[in-house]
C-alpha positions as CSV (number, residue, x, y, z in Angstrom):
1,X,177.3,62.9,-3.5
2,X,180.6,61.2,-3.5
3,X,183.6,62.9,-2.2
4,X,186.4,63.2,-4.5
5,X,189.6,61.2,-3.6
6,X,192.5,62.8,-2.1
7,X,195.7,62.0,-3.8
8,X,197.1,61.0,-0.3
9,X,196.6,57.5,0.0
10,X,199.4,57.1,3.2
11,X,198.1,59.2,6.2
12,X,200.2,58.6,9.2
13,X,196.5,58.7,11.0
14,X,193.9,56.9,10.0
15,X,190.5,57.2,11.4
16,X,187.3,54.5,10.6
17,X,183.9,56.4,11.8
18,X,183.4,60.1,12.0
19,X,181.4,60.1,15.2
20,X,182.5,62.2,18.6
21,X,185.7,59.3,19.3
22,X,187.3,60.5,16.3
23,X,186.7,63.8,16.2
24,X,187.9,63.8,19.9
25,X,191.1,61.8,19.3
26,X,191.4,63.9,15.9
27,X,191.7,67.2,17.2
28,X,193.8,66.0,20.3
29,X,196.4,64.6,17.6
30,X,196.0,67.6,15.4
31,X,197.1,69.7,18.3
32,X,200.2,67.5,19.7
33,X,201.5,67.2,16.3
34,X,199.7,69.3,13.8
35,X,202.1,68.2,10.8
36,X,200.8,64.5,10.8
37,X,198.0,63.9,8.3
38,X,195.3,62.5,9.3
39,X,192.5,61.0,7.1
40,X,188.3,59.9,8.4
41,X,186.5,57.3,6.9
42,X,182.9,57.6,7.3
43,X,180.1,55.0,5.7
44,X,177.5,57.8,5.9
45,X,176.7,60.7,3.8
46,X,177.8,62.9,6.7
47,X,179.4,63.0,10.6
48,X,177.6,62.9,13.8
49,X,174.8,60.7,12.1
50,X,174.9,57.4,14.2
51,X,175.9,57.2,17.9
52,X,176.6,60.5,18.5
53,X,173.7,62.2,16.8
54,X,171.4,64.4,19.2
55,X,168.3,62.5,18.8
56,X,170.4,58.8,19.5
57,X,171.9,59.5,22.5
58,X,170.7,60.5,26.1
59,X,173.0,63.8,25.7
60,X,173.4,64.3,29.3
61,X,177.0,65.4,30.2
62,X,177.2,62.0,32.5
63,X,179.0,63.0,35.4
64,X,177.3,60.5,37.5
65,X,175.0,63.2,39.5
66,X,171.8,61.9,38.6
67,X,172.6,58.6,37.1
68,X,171.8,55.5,40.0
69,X,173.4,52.8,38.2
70,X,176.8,53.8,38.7
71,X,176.4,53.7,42.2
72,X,174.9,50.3,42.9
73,X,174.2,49.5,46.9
74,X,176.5,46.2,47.4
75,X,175.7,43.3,49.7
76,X,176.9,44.8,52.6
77,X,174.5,48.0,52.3
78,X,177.6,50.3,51.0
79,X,177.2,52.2,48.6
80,X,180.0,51.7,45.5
81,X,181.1,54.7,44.6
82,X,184.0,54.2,42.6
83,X,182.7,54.6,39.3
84,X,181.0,57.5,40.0
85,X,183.7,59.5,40.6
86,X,185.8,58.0,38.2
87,X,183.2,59.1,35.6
88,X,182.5,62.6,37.1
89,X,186.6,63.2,36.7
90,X,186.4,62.1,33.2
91,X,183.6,64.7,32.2
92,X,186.0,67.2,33.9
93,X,188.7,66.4,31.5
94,X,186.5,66.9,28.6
95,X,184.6,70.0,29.9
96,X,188.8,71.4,30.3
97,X,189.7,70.2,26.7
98,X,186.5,71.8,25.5
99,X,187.4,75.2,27.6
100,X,190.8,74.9,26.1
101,X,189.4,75.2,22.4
102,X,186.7,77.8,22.7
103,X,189.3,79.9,24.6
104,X,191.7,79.4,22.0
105,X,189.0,80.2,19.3
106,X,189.7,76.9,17.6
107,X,186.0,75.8,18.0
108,X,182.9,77.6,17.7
109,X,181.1,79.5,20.8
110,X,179.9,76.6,23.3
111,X,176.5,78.1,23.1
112,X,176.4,75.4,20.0
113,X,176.9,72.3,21.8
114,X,176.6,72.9,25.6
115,X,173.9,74.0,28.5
116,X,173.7,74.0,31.9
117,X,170.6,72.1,33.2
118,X,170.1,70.3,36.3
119,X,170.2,66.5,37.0
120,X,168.1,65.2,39.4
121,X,167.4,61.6,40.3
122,X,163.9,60.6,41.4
123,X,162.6,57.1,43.7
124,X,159.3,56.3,45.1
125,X,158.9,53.2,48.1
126,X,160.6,53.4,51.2
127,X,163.4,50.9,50.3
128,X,164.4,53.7,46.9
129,X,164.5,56.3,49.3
130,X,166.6,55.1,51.9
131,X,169.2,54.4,48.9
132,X,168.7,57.8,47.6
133,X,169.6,59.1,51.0
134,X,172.5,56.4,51.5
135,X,173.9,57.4,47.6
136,X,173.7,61.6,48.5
137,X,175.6,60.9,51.7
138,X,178.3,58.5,50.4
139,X,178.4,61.1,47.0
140,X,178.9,64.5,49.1
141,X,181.8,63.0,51.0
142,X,183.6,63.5,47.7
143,X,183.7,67.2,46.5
144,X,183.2,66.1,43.0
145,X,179.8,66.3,44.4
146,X,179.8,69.2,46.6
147,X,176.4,71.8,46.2
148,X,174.4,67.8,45.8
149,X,170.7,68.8,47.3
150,X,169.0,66.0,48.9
151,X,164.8,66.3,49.8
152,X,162.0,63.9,50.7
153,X,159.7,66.8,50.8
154,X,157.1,67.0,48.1
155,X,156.8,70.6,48.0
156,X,160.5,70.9,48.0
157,X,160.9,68.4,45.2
158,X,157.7,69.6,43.3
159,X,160.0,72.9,42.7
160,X,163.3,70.6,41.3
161,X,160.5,69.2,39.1
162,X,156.7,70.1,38.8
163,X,155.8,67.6,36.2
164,X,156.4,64.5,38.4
165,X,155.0,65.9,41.1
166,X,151.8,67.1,39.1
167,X,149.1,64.4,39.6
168,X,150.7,61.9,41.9
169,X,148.4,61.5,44.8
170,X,150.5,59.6,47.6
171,X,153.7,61.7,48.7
172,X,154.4,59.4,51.5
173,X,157.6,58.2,50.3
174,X,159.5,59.8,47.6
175,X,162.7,61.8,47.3
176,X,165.3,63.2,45.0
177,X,168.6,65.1,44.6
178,X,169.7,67.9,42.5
179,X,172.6,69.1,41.3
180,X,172.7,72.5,39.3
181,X,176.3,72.1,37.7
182,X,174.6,69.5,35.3
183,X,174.8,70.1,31.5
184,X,173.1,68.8,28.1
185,X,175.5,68.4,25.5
186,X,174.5,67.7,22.0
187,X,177.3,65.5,21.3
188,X,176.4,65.9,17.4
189,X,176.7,69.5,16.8
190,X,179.8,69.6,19.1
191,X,181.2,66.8,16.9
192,X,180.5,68.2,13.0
193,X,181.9,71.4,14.6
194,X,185.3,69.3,15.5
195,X,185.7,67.8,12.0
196,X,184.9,71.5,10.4
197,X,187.7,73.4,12.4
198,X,190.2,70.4,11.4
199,X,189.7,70.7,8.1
200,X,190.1,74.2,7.9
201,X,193.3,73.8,9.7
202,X,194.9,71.7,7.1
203,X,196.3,68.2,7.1
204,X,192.9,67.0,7.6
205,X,190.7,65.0,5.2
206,X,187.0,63.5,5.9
207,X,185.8,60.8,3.1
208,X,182.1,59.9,3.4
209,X,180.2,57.4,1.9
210,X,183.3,55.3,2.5
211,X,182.5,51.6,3.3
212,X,185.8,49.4,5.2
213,X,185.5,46.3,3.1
214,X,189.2,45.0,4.4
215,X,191.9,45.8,6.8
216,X,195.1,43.5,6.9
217,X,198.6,44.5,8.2
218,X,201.5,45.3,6.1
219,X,204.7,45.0,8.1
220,X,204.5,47.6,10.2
221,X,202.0,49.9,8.3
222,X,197.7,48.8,7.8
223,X,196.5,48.4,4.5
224,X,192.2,49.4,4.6
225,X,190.6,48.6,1.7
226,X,187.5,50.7,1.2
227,X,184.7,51.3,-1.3
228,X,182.4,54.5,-2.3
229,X,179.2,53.6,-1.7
230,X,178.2,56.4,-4.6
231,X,180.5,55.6,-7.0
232,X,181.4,52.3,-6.6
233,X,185.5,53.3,-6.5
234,X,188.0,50.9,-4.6
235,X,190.5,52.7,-2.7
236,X,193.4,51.6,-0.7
237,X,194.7,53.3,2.4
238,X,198.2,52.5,4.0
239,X,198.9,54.1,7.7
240,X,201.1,53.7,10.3
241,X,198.2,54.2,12.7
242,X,194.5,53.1,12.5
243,X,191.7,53.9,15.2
244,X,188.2,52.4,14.7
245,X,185.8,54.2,16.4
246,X,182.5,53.4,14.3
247,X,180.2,53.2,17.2
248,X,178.4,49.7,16.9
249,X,180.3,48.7,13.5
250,X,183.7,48.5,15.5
251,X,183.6,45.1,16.5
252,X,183.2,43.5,12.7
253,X,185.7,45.8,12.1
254,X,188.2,44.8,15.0
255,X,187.3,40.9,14.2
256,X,188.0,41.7,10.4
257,X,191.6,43.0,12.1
258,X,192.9,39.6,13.2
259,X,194.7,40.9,16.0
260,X,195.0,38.4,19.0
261,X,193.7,41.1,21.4
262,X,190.5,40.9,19.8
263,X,189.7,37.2,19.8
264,X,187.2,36.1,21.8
265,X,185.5,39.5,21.9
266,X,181.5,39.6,21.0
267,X,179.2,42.2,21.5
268,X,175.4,42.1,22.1
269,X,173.2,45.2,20.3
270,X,170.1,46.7,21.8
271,X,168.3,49.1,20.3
272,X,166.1,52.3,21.2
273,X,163.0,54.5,21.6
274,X,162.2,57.8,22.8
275,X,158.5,59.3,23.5
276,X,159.2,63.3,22.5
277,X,156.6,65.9,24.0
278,X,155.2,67.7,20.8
279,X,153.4,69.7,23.6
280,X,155.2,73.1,23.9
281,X,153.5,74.2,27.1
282,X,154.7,70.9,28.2
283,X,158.1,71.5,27.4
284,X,158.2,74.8,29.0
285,X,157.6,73.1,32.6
286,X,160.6,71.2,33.2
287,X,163.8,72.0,33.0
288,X,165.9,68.9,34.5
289,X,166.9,65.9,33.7
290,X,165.2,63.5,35.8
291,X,166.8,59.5,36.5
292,X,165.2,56.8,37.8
293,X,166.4,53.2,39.0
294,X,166.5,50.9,36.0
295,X,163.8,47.9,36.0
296,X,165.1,44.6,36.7
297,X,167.5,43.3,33.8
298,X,167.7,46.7,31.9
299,X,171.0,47.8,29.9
300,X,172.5,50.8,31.1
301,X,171.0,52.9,28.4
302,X,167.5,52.1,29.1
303,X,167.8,53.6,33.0
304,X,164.3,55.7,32.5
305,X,164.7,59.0,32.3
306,X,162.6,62.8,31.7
307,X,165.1,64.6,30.0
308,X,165.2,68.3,28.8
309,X,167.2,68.7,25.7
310,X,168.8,71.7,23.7
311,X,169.0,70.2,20.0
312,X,168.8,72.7,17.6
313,X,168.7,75.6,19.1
314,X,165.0,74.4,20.5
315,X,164.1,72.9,24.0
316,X,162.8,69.3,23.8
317,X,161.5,67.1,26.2
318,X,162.2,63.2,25.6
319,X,160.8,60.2,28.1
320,X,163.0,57.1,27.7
321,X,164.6,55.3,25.7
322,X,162.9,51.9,25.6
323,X,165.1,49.0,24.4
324,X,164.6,46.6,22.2
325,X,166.0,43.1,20.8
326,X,167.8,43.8,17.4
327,X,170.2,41.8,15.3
328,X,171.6,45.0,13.8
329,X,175.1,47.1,15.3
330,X,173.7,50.5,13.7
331,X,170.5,52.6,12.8
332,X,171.7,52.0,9.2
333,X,173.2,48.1,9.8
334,X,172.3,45.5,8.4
335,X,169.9,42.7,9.9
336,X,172.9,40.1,9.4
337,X,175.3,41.9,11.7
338,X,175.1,39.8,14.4
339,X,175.4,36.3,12.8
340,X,178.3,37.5,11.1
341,X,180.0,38.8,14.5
342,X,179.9,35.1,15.5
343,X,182.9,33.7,15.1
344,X,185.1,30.4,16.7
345,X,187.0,32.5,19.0
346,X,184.0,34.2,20.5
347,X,180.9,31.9,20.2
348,X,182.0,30.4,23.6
349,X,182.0,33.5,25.2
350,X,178.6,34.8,23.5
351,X,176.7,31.7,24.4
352,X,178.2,32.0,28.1
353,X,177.2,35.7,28.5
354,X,173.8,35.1,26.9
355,X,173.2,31.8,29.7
356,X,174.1,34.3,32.4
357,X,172.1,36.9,31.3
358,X,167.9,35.7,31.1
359,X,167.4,38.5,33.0
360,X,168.1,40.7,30.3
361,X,166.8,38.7,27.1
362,X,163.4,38.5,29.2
363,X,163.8,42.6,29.7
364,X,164.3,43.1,25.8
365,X,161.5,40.6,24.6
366,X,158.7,42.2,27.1
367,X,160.1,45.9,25.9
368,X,159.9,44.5,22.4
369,X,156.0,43.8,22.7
370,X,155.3,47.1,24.4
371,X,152.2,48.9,23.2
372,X,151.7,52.7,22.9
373,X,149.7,52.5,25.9
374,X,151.9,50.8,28.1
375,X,154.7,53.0,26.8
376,X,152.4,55.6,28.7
377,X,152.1,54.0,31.6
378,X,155.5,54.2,32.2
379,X,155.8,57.4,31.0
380,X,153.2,58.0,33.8
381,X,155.2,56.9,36.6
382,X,157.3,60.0,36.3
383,X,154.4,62.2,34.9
384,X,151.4,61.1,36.4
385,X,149.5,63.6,33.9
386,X,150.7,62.7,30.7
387,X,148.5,62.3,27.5
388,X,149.1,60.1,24.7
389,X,148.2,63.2,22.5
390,X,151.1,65.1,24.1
391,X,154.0,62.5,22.7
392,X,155.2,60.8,19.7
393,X,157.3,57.9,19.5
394,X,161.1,58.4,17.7
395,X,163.8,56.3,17.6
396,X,166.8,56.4,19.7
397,X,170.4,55.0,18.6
398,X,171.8,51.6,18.5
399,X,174.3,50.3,20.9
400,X,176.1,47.0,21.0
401,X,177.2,45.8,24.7
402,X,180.8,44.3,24.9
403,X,180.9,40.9,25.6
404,X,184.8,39.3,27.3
405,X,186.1,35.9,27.6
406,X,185.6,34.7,31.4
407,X,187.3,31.7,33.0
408,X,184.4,30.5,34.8
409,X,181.7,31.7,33.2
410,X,182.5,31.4,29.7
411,X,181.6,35.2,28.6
412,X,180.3,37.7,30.3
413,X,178.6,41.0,29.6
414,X,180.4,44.8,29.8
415,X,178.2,47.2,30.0
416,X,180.6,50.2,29.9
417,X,183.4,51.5,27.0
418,X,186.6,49.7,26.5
419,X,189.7,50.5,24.3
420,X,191.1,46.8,22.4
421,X,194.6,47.3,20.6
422,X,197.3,45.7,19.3
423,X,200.4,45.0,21.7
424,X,202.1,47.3,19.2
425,X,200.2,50.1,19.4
426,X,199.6,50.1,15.6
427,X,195.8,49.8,15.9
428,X,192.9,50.4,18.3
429,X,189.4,49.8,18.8
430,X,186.3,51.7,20.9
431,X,184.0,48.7,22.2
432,X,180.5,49.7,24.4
433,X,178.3,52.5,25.0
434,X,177.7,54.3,28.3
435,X,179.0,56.6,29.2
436,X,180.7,57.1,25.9
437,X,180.4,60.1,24.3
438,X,180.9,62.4,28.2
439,X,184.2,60.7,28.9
440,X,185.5,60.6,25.3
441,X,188.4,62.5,26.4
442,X,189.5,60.8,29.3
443,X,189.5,57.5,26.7
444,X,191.2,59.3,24.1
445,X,193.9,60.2,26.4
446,X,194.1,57.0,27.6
447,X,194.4,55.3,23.9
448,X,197.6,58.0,23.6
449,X,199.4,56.1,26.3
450,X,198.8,53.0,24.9
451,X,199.2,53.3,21.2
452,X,202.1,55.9,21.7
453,X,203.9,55.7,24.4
454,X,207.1,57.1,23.1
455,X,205.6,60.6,22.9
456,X,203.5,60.1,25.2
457,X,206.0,60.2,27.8
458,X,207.9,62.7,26.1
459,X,208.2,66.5,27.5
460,X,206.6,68.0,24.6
461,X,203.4,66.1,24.8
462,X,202.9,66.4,28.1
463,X,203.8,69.9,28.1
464,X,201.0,70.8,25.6
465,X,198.6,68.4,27.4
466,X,199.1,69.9,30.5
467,X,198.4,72.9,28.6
468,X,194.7,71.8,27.5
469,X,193.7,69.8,30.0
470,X,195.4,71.6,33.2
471,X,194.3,68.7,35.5
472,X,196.5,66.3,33.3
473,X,198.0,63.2,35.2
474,X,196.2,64.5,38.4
475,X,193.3,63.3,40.6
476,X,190.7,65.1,41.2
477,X,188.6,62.9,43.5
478,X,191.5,63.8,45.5
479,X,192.3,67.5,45.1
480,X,189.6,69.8,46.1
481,X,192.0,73.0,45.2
482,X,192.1,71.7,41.4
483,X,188.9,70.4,41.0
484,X,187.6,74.1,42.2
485,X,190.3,75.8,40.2
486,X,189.0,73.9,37.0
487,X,185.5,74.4,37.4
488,X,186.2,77.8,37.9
489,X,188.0,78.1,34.5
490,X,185.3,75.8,32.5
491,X,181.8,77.4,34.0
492,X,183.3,80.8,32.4
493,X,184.5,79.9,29.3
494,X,181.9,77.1,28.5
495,X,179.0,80.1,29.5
496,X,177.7,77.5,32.1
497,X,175.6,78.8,35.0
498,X,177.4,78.8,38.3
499,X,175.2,78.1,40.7
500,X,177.3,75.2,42.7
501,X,178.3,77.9,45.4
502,X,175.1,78.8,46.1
503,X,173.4,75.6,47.2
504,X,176.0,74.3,49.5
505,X,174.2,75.7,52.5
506,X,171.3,74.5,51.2
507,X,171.9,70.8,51.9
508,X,170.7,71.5,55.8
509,X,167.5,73.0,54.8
510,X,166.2,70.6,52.3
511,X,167.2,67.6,53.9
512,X,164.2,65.2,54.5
């Protein structure tokens, strides 16, 4: 059903894509300065439906605990572990902003959108485990990663998780880590649950079915140009401001723009499968969420993974995702989307980052003619006793990689998010996927600066931000007293179990 136009064509906020980036940068707006309006644009009949859905994203609250590839071993043998604890800040700051509102009643109880629940990660072969041991050490240096548990010892391990440990014959070489301040968020639910509370607030409109045909500038104000996919009505939209945050549609978008930053961007889409466990005595053994090392070539998405899931009010169990070679940007794309992301300004860079990347295109194309039983088979490698009879297949979501411009190599491939926006601040645009949805926050913020830095830097903002987010404009990979203070404030409010005191002693004992 078509929603009925609001006689406020001129928002001073306008917002393409009702997914978690919006919703996030939405109610962040709505509470530095609650009389601007603020209008979302949404193609679908309703929010949450694409990237940020339960079922089309990993919905682990990435914090880098489990997740190997963002802490790769470079040449030297070090591990990198900058990223990691750049990311585990950055779920901080959203876990904070999220305290902020459910102590504030503004949202809904977290019960709805949050759980505690392990992360683990999980190698076999000598070579994995020596890594695994190398990452834990270089991780627990930081205290973003205090209470880390680190075990070679099957029985040890089979407690962390006794589905991959069920079965496997040869416990010669294997070892894991846990970490019990891990969460599953289902970024979905906590997103319709955003857009409800700011429209009940006032000031706040959401337009579905609302497809971005055109978006030019007007002086100093954008003109969109958008049409009702329901009732075939044209509609105009003038703002001062305009964020596209539409998941894998933001880069036709941000090309349709014209804005110099943009030029020479491309982006690459894979898409996704899950095997989900219709077996509820399955289900009811594990309770983690289990990573493994990515195969040779993979995407950052596709880094295997056995993964307990609260969606619905239900427990699931989902093995995956396998990737796949697509020529769409979303679930609901069209098969054209890519050609018509090619353009002049990026070709050279798309055809660069494709000759640099076989590895990859050979990765997609053998996951492509997967069958059911070699889906299994992998499957099998973290649970030796799976049955086929136990699992369907589903798919997962659609993500589009960023590809950049490079000097020497033409183009090369991002596999990460990245903000692209006008010198002037006037618009912005969300490019990538992992680790997305988790650090939306810390992006958010980040877009603020750059789109306006007048308020930005002015008392009141950072005033109320410091308010929300009490770790505001601090480190906390550097300050232990905050980080332990904040975590403190969010494991109460957010109902999460804290267990992270309790396993620091632990470490000794469970060492391999």
């Amino acid at each position: 059903m078509a929603n009925e136009l609001p006689t406020n064509n001129e928002p001073d906020v306008l917002l393409i894509g009702a997914g978690i980036m919006s919703a996030t940068l939405a109610m962040l707006i709505k509470q530095l300065e609650p009389s601007w309006a603020i209008e979302i644009v949404e193609r679908l009949d309703a929010a949450a439906t694409e990237s940020s859905d339960a079922w089309n994203n990993a919905g682990t609250g990435h914090s880098a605990f489990c997740e190997l590839n963002y802490t790769p071993e470079k040449e030297d043998g070090i591990i990198d572990t900058s990223k990691a604890v750049k990311i585990a800040a950055s779920f901080e700051e959203s876990k904070q902003f999220w305290a902020y509102l459910v102590e504030n009643n503004i949202i809904t109880p977290p019960s709805s959108f949050i759980h505690s629940i392990p992360h683990c990660s999980f190698v076999w072969g000598e070579e994995n485990v020596t890594y695994l041991r190398k990452r834990y050490e270089a991780l627990t240096a930081c205290h973003l990663f205090k209470g880390m548990q680190f075990s070679t010892n099957p029985q040890q391990i089979k407690e962390w998780m006794p589905l991959v440990l069920k079965g496997r014959e040869n416990h010669s070489a294997v070892a894991a880590t846990k970490m019990d301040l891990g969460t599953d968020v289902n970024f979905g639910s906590l997103t319709r649950c955003l857009f409800d509370c700011l429209q009940k607030s006032g000031g706040v409109n959401i337009d579905f079915t609302q497809d971005v045909k055109d978006l030019k500038r007007r002086g100093n104000k954008w003109e969109v140009k958008t049409k009702d996919l329901v009732s075939g009505t044209a509609r105009n939209i003038t703002a001062s401001f305009v964020f596209i945050g539409a998941g894998g549609g933001s880069l036709p978008l941000l090309l349709k723009s014209g804005i110099p930053e943009g030029k020479g961007y491309g982006g690459f889409p894979v898409s996704g499968q899950w095997l989900r466990c219709i077996n509820e005595e399955v289900i009811q053994q594990h309770n983690a969420k289990v990573y493994g090392l990515a195969d040779v070539g993979a995407p950052p998405m596709s880094v295997p993974h056995l993964d307990t899931r609260w969606i619905k009010g239900k427990r699931e169990l989902l093995f995956g995702p396998y990737a796949g070679f697509t020529t769409k940007f979303l679930k609901e794309g069209s098969i054209w989307d890519l050609f018509k992301s090619i353009k002049l300004s990026n070709i050279k860079a798309m055809l660069g980052a494709g000759i640099h990347n076989l590895p990859l295109t050979k990765y997609l194309i053998d996951q492509v003619r997967l069958t059911s039983e070699s889906r299994l088979d992998a499957l099998k490698k973290y649970y030796p006793d799976a049955r086929k009879e136990d699992w369907e297949l589903a798919v997962a979501g659609y993500r589009v990689q960023v590809i950049k411009k490079d000097e020497e190599e033409g183009g090369v491939l991002e596999f990460g998010t990245e903000v692209v926006s006008a010198a002037d601040g006037s618009i912005a645009a969300l490019l990538g996927a992992s680790p997305g949805a988790s650090t939306a926050v810390s992006i958010m913020l980040g877009l603020l600066k750059k789109c306006f830095p007048q308020q930005a830097s002015s008392q009141k903002w950072n005033d109320k931000l410091k308010e929300m987010i009490p770790s505001y404009q601090e480190s906390l990979g550097t300050d232990a007293a905050l980080l332990q203070q904040v975590r403190n404030w969010t494991t109460k409010v957010l109902s999460l179990s804290d267990l992270h005191e309790n396993h620091v002693a632990i470490n000794s004992a469970t060492n391999g």
